[in-house]
C-alpha positions in Angstrom: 66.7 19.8 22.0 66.1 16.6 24.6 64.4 15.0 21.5 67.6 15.8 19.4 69.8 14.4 22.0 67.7 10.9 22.2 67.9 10.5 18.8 71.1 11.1 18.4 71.9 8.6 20.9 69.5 6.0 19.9 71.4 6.5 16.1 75.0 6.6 18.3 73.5 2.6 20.0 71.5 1.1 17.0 75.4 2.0 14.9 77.2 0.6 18.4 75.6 -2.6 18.1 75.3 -3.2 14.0 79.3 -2.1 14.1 80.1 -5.2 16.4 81.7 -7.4 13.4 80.4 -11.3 13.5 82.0 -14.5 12.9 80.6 -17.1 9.6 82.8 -19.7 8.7 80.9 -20.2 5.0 82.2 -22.3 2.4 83.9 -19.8 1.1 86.1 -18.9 4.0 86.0 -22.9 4.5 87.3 -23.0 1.1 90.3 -20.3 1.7 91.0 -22.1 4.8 91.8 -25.1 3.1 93.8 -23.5 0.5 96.1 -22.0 2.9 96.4 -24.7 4.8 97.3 -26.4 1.3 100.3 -23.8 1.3 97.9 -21.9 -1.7 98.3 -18.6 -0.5 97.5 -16.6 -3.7 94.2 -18.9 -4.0 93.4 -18.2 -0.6 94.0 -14.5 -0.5 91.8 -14.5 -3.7 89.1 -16.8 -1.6 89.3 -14.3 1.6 89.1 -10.6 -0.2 86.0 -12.2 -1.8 84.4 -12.7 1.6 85.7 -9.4 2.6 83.8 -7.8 0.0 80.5 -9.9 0.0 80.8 -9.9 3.9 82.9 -6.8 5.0 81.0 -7.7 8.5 82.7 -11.1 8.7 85.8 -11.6 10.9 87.0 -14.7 9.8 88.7 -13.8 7.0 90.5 -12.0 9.1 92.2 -14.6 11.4 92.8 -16.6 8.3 94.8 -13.5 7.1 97.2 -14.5 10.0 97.0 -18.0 9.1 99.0 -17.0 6.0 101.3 -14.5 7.9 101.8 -17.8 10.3 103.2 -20.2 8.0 104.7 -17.6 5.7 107.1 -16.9 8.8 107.2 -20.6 10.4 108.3 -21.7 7.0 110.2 -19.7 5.3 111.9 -18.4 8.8 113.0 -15.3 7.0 113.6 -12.0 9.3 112.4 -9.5 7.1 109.0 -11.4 6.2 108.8 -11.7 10.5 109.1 -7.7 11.0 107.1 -7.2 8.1 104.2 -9.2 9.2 104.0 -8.5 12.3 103.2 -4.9 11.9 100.3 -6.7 10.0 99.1 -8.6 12.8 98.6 -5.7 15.4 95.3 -5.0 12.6 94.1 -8.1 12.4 93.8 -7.9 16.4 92.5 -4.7 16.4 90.0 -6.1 13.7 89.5 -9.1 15.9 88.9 -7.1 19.6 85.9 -5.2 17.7 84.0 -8.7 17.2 81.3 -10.0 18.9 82.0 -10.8 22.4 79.0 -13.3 22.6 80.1 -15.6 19.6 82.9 -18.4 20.7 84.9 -17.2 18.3 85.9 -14.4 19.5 88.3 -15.3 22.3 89.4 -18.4 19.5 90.5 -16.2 17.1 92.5 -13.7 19.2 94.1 -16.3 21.1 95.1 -18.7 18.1 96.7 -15.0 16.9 98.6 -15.0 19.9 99.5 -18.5 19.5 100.6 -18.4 16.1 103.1 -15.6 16.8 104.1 -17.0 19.9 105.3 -20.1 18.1 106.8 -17.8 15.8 109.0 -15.8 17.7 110.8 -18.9 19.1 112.4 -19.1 15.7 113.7 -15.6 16.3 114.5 -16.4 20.4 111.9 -14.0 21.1 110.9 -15.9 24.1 109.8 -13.6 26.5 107.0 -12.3 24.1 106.9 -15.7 23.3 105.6 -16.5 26.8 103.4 -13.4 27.5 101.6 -14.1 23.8 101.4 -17.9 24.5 99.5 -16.4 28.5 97.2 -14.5 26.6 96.1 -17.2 24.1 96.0 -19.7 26.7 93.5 -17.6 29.6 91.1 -16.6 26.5 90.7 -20.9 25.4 90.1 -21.7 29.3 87.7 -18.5 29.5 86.2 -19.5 25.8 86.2 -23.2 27.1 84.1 -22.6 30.1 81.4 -20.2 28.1 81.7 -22.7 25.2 82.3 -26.3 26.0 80.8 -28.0 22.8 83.2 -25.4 20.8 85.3 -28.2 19.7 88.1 -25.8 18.0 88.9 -24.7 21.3 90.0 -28.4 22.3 93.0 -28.3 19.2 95.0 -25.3 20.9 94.3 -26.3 24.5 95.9 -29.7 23.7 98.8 -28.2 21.9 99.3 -26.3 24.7 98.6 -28.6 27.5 101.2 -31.4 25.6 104.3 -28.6 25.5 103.9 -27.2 28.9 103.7 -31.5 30.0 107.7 -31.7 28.5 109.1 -28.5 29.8 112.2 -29.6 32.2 111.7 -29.2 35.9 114.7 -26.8 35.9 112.5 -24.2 33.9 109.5 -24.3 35.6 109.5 -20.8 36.5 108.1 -21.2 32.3 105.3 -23.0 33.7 104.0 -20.3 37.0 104.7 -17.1 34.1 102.4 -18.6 31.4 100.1 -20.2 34.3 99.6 -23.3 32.3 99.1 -27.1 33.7 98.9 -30.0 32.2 100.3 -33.4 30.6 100.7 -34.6 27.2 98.3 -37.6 27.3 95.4 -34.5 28.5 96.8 -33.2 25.4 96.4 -35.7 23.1 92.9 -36.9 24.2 91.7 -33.0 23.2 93.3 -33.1 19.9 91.8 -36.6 19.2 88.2 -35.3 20.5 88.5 -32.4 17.1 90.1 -35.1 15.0 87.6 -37.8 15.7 84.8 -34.9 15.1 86.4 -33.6 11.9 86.4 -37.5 10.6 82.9 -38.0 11.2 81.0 -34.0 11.1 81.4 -32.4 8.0 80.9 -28.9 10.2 84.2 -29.8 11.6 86.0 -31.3 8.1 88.5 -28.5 7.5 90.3 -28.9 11.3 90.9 -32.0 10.1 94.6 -31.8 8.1 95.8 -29.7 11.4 94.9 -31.9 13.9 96.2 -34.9 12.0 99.7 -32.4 11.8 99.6 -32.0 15.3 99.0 -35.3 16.1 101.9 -36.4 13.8 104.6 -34.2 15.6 103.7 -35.2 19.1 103.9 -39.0 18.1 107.2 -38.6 16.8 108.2 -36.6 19.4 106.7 -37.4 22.5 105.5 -40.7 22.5 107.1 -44.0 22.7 104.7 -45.7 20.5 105.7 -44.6 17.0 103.7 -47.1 15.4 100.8 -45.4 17.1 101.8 -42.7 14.4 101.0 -44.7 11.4 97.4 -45.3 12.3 97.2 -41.5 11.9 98.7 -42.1 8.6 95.9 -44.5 7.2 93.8 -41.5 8.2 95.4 -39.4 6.0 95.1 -41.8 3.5 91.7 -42.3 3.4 91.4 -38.6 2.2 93.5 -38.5 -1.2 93.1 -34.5 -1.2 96.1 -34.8 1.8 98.7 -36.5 -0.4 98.3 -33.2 -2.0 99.1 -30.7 0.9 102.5 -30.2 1.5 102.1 -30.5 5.5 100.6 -33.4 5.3 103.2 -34.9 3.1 105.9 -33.6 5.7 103.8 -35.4 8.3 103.5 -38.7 6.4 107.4 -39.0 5.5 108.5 -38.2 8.8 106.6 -40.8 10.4 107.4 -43.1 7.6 110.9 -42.3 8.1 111.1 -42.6 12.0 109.1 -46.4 11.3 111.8 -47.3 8.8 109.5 -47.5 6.3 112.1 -44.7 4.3 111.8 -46.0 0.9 107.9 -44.9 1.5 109.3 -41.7 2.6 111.1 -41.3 -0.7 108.1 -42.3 -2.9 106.4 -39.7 -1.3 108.5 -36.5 -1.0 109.7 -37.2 -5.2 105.7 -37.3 -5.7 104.9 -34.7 -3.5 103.1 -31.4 -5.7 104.8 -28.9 -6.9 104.4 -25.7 -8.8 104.1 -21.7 -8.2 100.5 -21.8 -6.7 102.0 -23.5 -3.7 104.9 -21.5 -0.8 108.4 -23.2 -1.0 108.3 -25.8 1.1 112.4 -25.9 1.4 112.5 -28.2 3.8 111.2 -30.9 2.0 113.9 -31.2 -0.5 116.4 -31.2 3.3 114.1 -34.3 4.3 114.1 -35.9 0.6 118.0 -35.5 0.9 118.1 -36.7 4.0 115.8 -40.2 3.0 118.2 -40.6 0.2 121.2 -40.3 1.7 119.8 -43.0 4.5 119.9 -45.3 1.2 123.2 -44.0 -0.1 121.4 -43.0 -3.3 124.2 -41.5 -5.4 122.2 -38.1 -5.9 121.2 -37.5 -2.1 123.9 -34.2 -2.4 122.0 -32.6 -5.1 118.4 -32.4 -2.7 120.8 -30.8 0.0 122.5 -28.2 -2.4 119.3 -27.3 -3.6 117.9 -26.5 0.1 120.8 -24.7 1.2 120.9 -22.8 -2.2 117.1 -21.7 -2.5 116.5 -21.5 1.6 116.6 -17.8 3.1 115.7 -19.3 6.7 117.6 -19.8 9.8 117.8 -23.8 10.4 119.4 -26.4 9.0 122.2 -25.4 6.9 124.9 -26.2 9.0 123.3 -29.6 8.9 122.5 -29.7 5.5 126.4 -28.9 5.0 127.4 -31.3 7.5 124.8 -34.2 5.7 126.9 -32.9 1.9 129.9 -33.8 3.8 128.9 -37.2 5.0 127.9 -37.7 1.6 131.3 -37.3 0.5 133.1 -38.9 3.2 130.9 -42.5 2.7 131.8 -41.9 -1.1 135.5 -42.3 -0.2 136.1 -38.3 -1.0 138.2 -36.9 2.1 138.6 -34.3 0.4 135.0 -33.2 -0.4 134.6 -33.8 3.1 136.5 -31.8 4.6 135.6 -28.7 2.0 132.1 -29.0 3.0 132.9 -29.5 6.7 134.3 -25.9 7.1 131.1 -24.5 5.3 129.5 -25.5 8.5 131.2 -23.4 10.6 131.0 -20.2 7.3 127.5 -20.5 7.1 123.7 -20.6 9.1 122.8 -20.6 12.8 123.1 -22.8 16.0 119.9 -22.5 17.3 118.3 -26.1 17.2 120.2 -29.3 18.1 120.6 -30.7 14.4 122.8 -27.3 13.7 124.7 -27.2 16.8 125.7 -30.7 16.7 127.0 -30.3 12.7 128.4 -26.8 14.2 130.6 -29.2 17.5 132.0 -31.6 14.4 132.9 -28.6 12.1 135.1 -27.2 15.1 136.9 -30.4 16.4 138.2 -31.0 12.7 137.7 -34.7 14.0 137.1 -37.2 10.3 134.1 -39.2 11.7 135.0 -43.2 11.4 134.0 -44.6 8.1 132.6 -47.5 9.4 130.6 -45.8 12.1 129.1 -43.1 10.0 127.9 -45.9 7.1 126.4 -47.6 10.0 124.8 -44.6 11.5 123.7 -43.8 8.1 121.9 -47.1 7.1 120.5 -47.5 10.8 118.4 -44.1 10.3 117.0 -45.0 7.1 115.8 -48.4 9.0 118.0 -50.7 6.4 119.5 -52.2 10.0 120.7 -55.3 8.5 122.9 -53.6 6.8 123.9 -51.1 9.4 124.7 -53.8 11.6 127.4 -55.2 8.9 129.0 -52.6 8.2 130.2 -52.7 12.1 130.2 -56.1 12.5 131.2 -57.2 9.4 135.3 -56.2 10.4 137.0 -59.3 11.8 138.3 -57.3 14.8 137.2 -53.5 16.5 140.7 -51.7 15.6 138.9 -49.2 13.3 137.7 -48.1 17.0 140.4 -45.5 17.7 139.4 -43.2 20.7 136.7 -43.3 23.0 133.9 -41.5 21.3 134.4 -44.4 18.9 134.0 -47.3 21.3 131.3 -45.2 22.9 129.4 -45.1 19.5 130.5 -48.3 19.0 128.1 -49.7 21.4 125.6 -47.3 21.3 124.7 -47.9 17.6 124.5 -51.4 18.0 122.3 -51.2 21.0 120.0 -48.8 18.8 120.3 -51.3 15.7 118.8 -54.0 17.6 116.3 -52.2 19.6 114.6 -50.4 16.3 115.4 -53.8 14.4 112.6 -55.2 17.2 115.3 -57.1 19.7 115.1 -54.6 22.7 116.3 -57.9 24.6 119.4 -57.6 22.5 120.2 -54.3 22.8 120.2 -53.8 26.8 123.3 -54.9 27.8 125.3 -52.1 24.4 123.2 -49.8 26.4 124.3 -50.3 29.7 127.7 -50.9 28.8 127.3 -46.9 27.0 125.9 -45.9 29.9 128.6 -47.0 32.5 131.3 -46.0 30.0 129.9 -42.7 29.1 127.8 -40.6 31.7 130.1 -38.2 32.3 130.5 -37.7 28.2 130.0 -34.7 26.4 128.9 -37.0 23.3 125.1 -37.6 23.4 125.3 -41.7 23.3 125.1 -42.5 26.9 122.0 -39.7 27.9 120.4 -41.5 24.8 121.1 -45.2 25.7 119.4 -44.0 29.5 116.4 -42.6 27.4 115.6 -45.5 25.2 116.0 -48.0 28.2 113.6 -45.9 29.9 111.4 -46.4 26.9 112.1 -50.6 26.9 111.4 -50.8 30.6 108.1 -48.6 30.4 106.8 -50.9 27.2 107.3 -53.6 29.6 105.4 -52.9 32.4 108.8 -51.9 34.8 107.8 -48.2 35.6 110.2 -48.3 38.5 113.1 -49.0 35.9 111.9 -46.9 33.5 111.9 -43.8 35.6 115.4 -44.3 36.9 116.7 -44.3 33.6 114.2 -41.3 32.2 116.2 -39.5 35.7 119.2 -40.6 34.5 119.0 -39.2 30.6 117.9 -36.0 32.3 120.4 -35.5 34.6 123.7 -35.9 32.0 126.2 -33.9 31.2 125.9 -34.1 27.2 126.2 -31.4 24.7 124.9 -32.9 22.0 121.5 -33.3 21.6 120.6 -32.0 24.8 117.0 -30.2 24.7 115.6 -33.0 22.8 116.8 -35.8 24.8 116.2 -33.9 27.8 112.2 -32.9 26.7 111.7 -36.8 25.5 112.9 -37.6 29.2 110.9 -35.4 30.5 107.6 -36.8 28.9 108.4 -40.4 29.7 108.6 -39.3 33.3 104.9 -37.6 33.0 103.5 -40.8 31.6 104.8 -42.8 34.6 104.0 -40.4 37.0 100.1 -39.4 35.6 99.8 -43.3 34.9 100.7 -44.4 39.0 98.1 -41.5 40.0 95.8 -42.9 37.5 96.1 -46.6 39.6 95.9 -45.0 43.3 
């Protein structure tokens, strides 16, 4: 009987230790990997049951199961998808908490799970899971980190992580003591540039490369002062001709392109970009291909934003897209048009980010933008500022000004002409003059003006300056625009403050 029970226990250990599932990131689950990042989803589902059958021990194809369930959601934004997945995902961490403890990626994989979902449900204002998902992924990289310290995968979330909690306002930083996080986007940065740097020059690190280049890409638009810092990540890009074929990267490229005013590159690229059924709709793509033409007033900008709005089942961006078909309209000489596709604003999408809230606040004044402003506006953001400036300038006298938002725009615009046209000299004194006549504005001009003359000031050298006027774009009254301005303020002030600890 004794000799019964010890071999029935030996049996119950030997099948306790064999049943712990491992972690091979082969070429073929290298190869799925880079079809989903691709947007390939069929190819890579085909690549990962595969593995599963080959390797049913393997866990990685697993966690690149929720890659797909990831950008399925983040994409397409579509509720239904959202609650449908996410019963999904509680099996993939099931699958992923019976790995092997010893391997590093076992804490990776669970906590870019709870990462990926996190990020998810802030399209869905699911923000307290949000923050108790983002906690959990964020305690198993430092754990993972310390164990594992030349596990260079851990180093992409970290500094994701560590750049977002760096531009969260001081007013929320009860955010900051929940999650438990620390840190500043420049820490950020120089993690993500540790992978990308390895995935440029180790082949065993090849596939993180697209990611970290998309990361990299949103927080130099976003967060940084230096967008021409951005295009060196472009010649990166470029010096793999497999990324002008992923739809990421393309969205990447053309928004850096575009915030250069390099737009007529943007175009080139978004009417080249691939298309076909092997790849997810990528809506938003034909919203930013609308948007680059209608910068250049092409005559068929409309059609790219009727198409998004009619073949997008997601949250964001509608109102916009209607309020960008009415500009289009309005710039055309068609008052009427404009104001048909004005009211769709308020008939149709949601409020959740800036871009919608601000097309929502026109929609509901039933204020007709000025002509000569909006062209100007226009032509400024696709970076044709020669021409932006004269179609202000070029009147013989300011009486198309005819309220205060107008004169407040007035100056504003210029000031941003000449500052993105390379004059920041210029442009001080029409942002000064929008400051003093608008801080206590609803309108977004003056908070902005504060921001980019805390950008001038901190490319010269005057932190003291700069920081006032980061203070100042903070601590505005503005509707419009708020949260971006506000976390673009907020990471100026970080730079200042880790770069005068950095000299003491």
């Amino acid at each position: 009987m004794q000799k019964f029970g010890l071999v029935f226990f030996l049996i119950f250990v030997v099948n306790l230790a064999f049943s712990q599932y491992d972690y091979d990131f082969n070429q073929n689950c290298n190869e799925a990997y880079t079809a989903i990042i691709n947007l390939k989803f069929d190819e890579g589902n085909k690549l990962i049951e595969q593995e599963k059958r080959n390797n049913p021990n393997n866990n990685i194809p697993y966690l690149l199961d929720n890659y797909i369930y990831f950008l399925t959601v983040f994409i397409g934004e579509e509720e239904e998808e959202f609650d449908r997945l996410e019963k999904l995902k509680d099996d993939v961490i099931d699958r992923l908490k019976d790995g092997d403890k010893s391997s590093p990626f076992y804490r990776y994989s669970l906590a870019q799970v709870y990462l990926q979902w996190a990020f998810t449900r802030t399209k869905f204002k699911e923000y307290v899971s949000a923050t108790f998902e983002i906690n959990k992924a964020y305690r198993l990289l430092e754990r993972n980190n310390e164990e594992f310290p030349e596990f260079l995968p851990n180093l992409i979330n970290l500094g994701l992580l560590h750049t977002l909690i760096g531009t969260v306002p001081d007013n929320y930083n009860w955010i900051k003591k929940l999650v438990g996080i620390e840190g500043t986007i420049d820490q950020g940065v120089s993690e993500i540039l540790t992978v990308l740097n390895a995935a440029i020059t180790q082949e065993e690190y090849s596939h993180y490369k697209a990611e970290c280049l998309f990361y990299m890409s949103f927080i130099q638009m976003n967060l940084s002062t230096n967008k021409e810092k951005a295009l060196e990540y472009i010649d990166l890009i470029g010096n793999d001709s497999t990324s002008l074929k992923n739809p990421l990267a393309i969205y990447a490229i053309s928004r850096i392109y575009m915030s250069n005013g390099l737009n007529d590159k943007a175009i080139d690229l978004l009417l080249s970009r691939p298309t076909g059924d092997e790849y997810f709709p990528f809506d938003y793509l034909d919203y930013l291909t609308g948007l680059a033409k209608l910068y250049r007033l092409d005559k068929d900008a409309n059609q790219y934003f009727f198409k998004y709005v009619s073949n997008f089942k997601g949250l964001n961006y509608i109102k916009d897209s209607y309020q960008k078909i009415a500009w289009y309209y309005l710039v055309t000489n068609d008052t009427d048009k404009y104001k048909e596709y004005i009211q769709k604003v308020s008939q149709y999408g949601n409020d959740i980010i800036d871009a919608d809230k601000q097309a929502e606040r026109e929609s509901e004044s039933r204020e007709i933008p000025n002509l000569y402003l909006l062209k100007a506006r226009i032509l400024f953001d696709g970076g044709y500022y020669e021409k932006a400036l004269s179609a202000m300038t070029g009147n013989t006298s300011t009486k198309f000004l005819i309220n205060v938002k107008d004169s407040l725009e007035f100056t504003y615009r210029i000031g941003r002409i000449y500052h993105e046209w390379g004059k920041p000299e210029n442009s001080i004194p029409f942002y000064d003059k929008t400051i003093q006549n608008g801080y206590k504005s609803e309108y977004y001009y003056a908070a902005n003006s504060a921001l980019k003359l805390g950008n001038i000031y901190e490319d010269q050298g005057d932190y003291n300056k700069a920081l006032s006027y980061y203070k100042d774009a903070q601590s505005m009254k503005n509707e419009e625009y708020k949260n971006s301005i506000s976390q673009k303020a907020k990471a100026g002030i970080h730079r200042i403050e880790n770069m005068e600890l950095s000299l003491e």
